[in-house]
Legacy VTK file of the C-alpha trace (Angstrom):
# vtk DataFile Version 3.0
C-alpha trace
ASCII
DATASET POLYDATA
POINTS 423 float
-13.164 8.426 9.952
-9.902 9.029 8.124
-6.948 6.234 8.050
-5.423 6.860 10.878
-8.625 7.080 13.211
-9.828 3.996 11.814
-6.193 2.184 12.800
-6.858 3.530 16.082
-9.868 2.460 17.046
-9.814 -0.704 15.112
-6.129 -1.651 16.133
-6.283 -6.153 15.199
-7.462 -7.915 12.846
-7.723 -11.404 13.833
-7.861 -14.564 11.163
-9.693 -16.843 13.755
-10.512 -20.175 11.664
-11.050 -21.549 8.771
-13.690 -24.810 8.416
-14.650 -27.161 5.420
-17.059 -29.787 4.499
-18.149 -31.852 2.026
-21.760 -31.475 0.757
-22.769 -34.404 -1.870
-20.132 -33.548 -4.848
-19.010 -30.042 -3.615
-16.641 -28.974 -0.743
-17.319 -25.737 0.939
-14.839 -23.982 3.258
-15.703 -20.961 5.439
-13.145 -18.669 6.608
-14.142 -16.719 9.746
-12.411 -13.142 10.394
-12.427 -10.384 13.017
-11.594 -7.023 13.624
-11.694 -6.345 17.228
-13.997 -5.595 18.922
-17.265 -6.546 17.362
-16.930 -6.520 13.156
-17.132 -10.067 12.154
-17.008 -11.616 8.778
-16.971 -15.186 7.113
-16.412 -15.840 3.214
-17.950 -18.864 1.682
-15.907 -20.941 -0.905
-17.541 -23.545 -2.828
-15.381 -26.148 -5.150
-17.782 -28.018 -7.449
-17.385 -31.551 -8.472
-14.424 -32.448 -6.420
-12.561 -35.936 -6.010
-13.259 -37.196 -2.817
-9.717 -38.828 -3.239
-7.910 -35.620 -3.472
-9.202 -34.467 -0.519
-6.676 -35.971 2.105
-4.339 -33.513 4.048
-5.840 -30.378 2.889
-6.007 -28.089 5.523
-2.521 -26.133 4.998
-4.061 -24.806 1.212
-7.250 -24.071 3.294
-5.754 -21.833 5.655
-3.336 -20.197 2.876
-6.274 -19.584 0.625
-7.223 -17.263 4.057
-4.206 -15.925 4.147
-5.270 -13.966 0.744
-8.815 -13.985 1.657
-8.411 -11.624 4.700
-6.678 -8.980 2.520
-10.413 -7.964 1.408
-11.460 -7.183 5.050
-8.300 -6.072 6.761
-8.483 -3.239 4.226
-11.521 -1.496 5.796
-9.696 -0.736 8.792
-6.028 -1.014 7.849
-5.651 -1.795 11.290
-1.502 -1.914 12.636
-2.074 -5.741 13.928
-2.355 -8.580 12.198
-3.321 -11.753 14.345
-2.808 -15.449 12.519
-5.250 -17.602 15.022
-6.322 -19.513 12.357
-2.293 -21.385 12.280
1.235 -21.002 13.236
3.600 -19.107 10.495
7.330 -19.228 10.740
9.709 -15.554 10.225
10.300 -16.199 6.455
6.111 -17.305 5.875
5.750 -14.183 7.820
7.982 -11.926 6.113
6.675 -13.637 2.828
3.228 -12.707 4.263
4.367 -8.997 4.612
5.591 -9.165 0.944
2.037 -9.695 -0.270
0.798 -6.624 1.426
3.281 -4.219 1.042
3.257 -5.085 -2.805
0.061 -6.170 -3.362
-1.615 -3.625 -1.451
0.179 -0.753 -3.044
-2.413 0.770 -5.051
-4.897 0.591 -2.250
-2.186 2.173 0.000
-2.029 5.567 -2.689
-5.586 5.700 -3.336
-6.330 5.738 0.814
-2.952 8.266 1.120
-1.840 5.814 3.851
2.158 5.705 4.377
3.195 2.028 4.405
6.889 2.985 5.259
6.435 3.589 8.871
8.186 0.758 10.548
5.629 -0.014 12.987
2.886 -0.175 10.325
1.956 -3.510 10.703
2.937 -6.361 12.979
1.844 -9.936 11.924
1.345 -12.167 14.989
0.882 -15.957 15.117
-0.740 -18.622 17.056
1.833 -20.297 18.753
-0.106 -22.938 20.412
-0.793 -24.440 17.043
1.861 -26.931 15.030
2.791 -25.655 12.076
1.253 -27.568 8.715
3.863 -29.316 6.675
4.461 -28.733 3.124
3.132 -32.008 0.607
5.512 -34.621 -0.965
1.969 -35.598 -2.939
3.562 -37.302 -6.552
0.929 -35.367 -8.950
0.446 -36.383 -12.925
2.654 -34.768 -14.501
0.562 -35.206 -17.969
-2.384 -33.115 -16.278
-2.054 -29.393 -16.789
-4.736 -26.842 -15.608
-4.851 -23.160 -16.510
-7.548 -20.939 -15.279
-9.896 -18.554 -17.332
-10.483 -14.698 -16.655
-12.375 -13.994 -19.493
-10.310 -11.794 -21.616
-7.481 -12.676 -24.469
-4.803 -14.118 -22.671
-6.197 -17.467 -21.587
-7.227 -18.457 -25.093
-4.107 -17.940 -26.044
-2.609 -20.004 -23.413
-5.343 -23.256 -24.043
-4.834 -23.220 -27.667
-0.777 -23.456 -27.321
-1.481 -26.524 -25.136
-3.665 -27.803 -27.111
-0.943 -28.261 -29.824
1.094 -30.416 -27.173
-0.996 -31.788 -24.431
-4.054 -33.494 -24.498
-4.329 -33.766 -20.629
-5.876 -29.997 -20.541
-8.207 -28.615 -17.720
-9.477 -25.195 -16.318
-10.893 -23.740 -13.397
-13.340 -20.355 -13.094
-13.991 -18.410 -9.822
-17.763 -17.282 -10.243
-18.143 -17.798 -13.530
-19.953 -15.638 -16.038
-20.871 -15.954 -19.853
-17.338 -14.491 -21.080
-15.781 -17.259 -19.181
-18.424 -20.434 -19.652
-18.451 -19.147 -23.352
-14.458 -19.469 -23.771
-14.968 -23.117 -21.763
-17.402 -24.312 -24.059
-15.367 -23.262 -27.596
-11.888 -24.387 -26.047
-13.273 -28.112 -25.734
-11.471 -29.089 -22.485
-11.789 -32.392 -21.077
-11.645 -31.127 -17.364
-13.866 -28.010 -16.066
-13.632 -26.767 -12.521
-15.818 -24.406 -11.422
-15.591 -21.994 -7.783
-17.649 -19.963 -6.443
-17.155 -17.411 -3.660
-19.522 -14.973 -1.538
-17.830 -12.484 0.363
-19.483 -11.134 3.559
-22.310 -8.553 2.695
-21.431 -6.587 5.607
-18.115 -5.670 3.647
-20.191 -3.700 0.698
-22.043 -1.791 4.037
-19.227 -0.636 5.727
-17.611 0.379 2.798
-20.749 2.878 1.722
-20.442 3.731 5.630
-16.872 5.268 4.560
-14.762 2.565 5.362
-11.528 1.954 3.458
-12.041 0.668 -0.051
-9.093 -0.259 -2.326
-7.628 -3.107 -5.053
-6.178 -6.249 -3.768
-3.654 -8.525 -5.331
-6.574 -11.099 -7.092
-3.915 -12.872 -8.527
-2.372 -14.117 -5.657
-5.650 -15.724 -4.475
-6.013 -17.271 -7.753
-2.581 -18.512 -7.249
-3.065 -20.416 -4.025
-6.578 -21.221 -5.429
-4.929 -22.815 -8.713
-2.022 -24.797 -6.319
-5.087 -26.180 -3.904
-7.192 -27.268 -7.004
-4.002 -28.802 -8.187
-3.762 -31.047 -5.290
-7.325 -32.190 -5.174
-7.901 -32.777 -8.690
-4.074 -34.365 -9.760
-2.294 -31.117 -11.687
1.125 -31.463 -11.859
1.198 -27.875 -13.538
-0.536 -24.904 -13.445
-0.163 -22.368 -15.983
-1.225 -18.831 -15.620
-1.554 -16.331 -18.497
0.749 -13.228 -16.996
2.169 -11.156 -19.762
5.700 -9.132 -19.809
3.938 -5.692 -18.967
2.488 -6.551 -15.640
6.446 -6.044 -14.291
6.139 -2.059 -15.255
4.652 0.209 -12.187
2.327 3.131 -12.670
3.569 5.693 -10.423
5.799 6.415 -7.234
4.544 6.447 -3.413
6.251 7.130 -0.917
9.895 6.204 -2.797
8.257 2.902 -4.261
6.215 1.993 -7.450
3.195 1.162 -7.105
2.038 -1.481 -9.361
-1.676 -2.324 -10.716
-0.568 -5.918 -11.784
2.039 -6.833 -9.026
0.591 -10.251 -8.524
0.943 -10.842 -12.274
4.238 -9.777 -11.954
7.860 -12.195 -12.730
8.422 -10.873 -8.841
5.188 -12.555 -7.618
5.698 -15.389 -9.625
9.278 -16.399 -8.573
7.985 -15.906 -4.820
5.207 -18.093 -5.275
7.325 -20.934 -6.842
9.479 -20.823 -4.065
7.116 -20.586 -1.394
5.082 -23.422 -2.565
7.805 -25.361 -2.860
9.143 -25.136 0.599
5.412 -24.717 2.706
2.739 -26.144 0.520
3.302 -28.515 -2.775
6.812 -29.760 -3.426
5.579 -31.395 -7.007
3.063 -28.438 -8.333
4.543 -26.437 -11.620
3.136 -23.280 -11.445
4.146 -20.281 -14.263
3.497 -18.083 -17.132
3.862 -19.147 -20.644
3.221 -15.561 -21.562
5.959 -13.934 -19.576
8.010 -13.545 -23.093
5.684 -11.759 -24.778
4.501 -8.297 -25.432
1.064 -7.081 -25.422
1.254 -6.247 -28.921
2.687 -9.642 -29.573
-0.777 -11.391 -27.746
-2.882 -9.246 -29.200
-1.758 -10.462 -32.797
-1.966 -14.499 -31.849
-5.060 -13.493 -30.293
-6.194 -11.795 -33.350
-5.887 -14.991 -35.339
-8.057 -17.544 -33.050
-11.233 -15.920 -34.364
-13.905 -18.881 -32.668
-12.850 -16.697 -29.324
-13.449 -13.567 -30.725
-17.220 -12.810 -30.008
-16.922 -13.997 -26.298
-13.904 -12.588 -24.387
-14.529 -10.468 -22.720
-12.314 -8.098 -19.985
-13.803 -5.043 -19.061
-13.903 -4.606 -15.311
-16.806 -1.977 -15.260
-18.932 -4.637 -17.577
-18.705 -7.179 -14.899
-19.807 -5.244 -12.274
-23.287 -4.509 -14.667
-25.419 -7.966 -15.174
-22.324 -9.537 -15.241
-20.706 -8.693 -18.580
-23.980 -9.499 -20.165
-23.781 -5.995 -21.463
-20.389 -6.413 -23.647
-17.467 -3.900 -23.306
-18.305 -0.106 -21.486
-16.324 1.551 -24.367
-15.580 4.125 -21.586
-12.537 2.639 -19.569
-8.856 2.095 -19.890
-8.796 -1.634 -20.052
-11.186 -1.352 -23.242
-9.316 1.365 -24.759
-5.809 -0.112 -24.688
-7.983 -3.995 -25.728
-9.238 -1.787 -28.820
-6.071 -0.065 -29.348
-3.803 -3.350 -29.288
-5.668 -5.200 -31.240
-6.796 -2.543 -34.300
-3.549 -3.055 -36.363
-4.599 -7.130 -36.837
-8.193 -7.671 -37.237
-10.674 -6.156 -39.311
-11.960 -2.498 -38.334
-15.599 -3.502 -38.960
-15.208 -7.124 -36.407
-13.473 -4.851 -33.866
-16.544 -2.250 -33.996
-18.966 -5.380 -33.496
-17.289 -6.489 -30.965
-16.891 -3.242 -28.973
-20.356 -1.649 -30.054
-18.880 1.707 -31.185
-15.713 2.802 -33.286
-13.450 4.073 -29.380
-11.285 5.937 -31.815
-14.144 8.155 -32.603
-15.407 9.098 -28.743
-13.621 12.454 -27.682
-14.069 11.350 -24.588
-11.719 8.836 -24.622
-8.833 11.298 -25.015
-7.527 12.061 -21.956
-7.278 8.132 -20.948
-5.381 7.752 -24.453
-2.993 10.250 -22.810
-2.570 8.194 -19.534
-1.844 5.144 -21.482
1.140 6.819 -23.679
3.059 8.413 -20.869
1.872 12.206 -21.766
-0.685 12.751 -18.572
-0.706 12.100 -15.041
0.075 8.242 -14.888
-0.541 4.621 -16.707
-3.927 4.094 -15.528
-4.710 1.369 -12.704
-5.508 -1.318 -14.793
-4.274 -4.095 -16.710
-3.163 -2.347 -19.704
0.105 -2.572 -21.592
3.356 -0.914 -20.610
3.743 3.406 -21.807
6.100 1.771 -24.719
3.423 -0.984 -25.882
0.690 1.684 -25.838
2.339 4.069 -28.080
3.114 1.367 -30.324
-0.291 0.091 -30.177
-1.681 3.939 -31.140
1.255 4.443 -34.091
0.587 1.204 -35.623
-3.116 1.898 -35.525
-2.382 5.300 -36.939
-0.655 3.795 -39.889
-3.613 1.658 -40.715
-5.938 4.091 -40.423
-4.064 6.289 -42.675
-5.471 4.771 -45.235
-9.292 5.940 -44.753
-10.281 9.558 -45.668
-10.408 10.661 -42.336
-8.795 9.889 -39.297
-10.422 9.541 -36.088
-10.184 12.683 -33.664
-7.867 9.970 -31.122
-5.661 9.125 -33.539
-5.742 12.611 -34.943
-4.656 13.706 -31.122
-2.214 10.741 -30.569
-0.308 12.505 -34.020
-0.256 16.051 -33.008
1.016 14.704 -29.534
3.477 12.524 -30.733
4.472 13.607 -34.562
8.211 13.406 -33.702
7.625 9.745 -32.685
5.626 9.125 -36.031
7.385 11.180 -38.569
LINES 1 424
423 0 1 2 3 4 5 6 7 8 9 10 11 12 13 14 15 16 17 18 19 20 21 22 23 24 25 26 27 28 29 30 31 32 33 34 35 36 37 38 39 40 41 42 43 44 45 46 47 48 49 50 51 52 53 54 55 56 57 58 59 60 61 62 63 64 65 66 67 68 69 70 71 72 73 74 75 76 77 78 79 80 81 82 83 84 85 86 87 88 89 90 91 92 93 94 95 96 97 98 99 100 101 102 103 104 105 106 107 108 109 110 111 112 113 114 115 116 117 118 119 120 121 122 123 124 125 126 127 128 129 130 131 132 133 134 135 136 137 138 139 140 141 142 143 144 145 146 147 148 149 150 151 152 153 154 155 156 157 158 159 160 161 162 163 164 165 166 167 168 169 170 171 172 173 174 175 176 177 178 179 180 181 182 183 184 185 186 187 188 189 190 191 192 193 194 195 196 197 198 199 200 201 202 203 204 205 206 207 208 209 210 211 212 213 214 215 216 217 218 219 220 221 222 223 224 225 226 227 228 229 230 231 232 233 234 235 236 237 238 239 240 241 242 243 244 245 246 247 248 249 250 251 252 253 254 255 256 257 258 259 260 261 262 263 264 265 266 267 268 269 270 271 272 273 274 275 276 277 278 279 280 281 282 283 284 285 286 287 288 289 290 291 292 293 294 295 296 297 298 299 300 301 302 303 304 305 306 307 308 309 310 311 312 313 314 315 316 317 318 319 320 321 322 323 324 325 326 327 328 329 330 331 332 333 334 335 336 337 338 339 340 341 342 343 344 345 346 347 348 349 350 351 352 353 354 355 356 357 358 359 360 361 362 363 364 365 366 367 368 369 370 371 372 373 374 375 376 377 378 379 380 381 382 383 384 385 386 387 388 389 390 391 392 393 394 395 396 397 398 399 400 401 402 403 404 405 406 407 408 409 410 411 412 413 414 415 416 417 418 419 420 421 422
């Protein structure tokens, strides 16, 4: 069935409850969806090692962390109603809610060719019957910061400038894999929080059925994730590790960009910050140290923490393969532009070891080099550095390889295609 069949016949999707308990030192929370009339789901989130004292008054970050949840199963029908019977949101939550899915949604919405400008495209309803939850006045320590770990550069960077100043340092993973335990273990952190989730298996069948498929805005579940971990576990900030470039689109639909990294975004985080403040945490500090920076500006700090530089790891496709035991794929965007970036500041030969191959070198890889610097189609879907930051990252690497006998047939093509640039 195409898009609009599928909104059709599948015309609510209902957030019916959420549930937690705790099970000797974990808590696990179920969150229970529907889309009428008969596809159920329920996602399972486990937080390890909680404090039993943190655990008072939690059910408004609960039912928010469902609010981001649902995204991954109202996508397989895109259906036109949206049905809250899980709590009761007011018109701003619910026009806040709307934010999150027109933006966050948006490359979903190109992929799927589904036109998210109608006006009657989706209609968020809300139980009524149920009071609404109050936001926290909860005093949190304001010595205790917690930033969470991904995997690739950016976090490193982010615990090692707070290590300089705070001493009170923790992090949290969601389903943890070596990149991630491996960047724990060398960072030295008093405080470790681990998560796991398990979405509903019947969401990986209906999508080989030919249900709708499509990103969703990660970061915003981390976000809500990262405020409710604050709350339980005393964090009066929580710093993420979103870099300038997330703010640049990657192409226009339907008269608005579209945007890979929208929930990384300065526009995500300055409605996060406000929302928090006014429905779920009054106290919690939640931003990005990063913001100022360029990609080419992390990639050289990053360069220069070397104990990090044989586990990070943030390659999408090697994830999905034995979980990143595997190393880099050498065959995608992300670990193109990570090559590219980071080539003018560390030593060709470490680079090569880390990646397994020389990606200069792969023809292959040349008409993703001509996504990334503006000259085909679009910036690929991906975290990746703004079209300016690419092309800087390819001409500074041309200058250093410059100095070997031969260039590599990338850098070779990224000079033909851009000599004016260069010369």
């Amino acid at each position: 069935m195409n898009t609009e069949q599928l909104r059709k016949k599948y015309k609510e999707f209902v957030y019916k409850d959420f549930n937690y308990k705790t099970t000797g030192a974990n808590l696990k929370i179920w969150f229970d969806f529907l889309i009428k009339p008969n596809l159920n789901f329920k996602t399972e989130v486990t937080i390890k090692n909680i404090k039993k004292s943190g655990l008072k008054d939690i059910d408004n970050f609960v039912f928010h962390l469902g609010l981001i949840e649902m995204l991954n199963y109202w996508k397989l029908t895109c259906s036109p109603i949206i049905n809250i019977e899980a709590g009761n949101l007011d018109k701003n939550q619910i026009a806040f809610l709307e934010k999150i899915i027109i933006n966050g949604m948006g490359q979903y919405f190109y992929e799927n060719k589904i036109d998210f400008t109608k006006p009657d495209f989706i209609k968020i309803i809300t139980s009524k019957s149920k009071s609404r939850f109050n936001v926290s006045n909860k005093k949190l320590n304001d010595k205790k910061v917690l930033i969470p770990v991904g995997g690739g550069k950016d976090a490193p960077i982010t615990i090692e400038m707070f290590k300089k100043r705070q001493k009170n340092l923790g992090t949290f993973v969601l389903n943890a894999f070596k990149p991630q335990k491996d960047i724990i273990k060398i960072a030295g952190l008093r405080e470790n929080i681990f998560i796991e989730r398990k979405l509903d298996e019947k969401l990986f069948t209906l999508n080989k059925k030919g249900f709708l498929n499509g990103h969703v805005p990660f970061s915003a579940f981390l976000s809500f994730l990262g405020i409710f971990l604050a709350n339980i576990f005393d964090y009066k900030t929580v710093v993420f590790s979103w870099e300038k470039s997330a703010n640049e689109g990657n192409v226009k639909y339907k008269g608005k960009w579209i945007n890979h990294q929208w929930s990384k975004s300065i526009d995500f985080e300055k409605l996060i910050q406000n929302y928090t403040k006014k429905y779920l945490l009054k106290d919690v500090k939640i931003y990005s140290p990063l913001r100022k920076f360029s990609e080419l500006e992390i990639a050289k700090k990053f360069s220069k923490l070397k104990k990090y530089h044989s586990s990070f790891l943030s390659c999408n496709n090697a994830y999905k393969i034995k979980g990143g035991s595997n190393g880099w794929c050498g065959q995608c965007a992300k670990c193109l532009f990570v090559f590219t970036a980071l080539y003018p500041f560390m030593e060709e030969k470490k680079l090569i070891r880390i990646f397994n191959k020389n990606l200069f070198e792969d023809k292959k890889l040349i008409p993703l080099m001509e996504q990334l610097i503006g000259n085909k189609k679009f910036k690929p879907f991906d975290c990746v550095g703004t079209t300016k930051e690419n092309i800087s990252a390819f001409s500074l690497s041309l200058k250093k390889a410059k100095k070997q006998k031969q260039l590599p047939i990338l850098l070779v093509k990224f000079k033909t295609l851009t000599r004016r640039i260069i010369d």
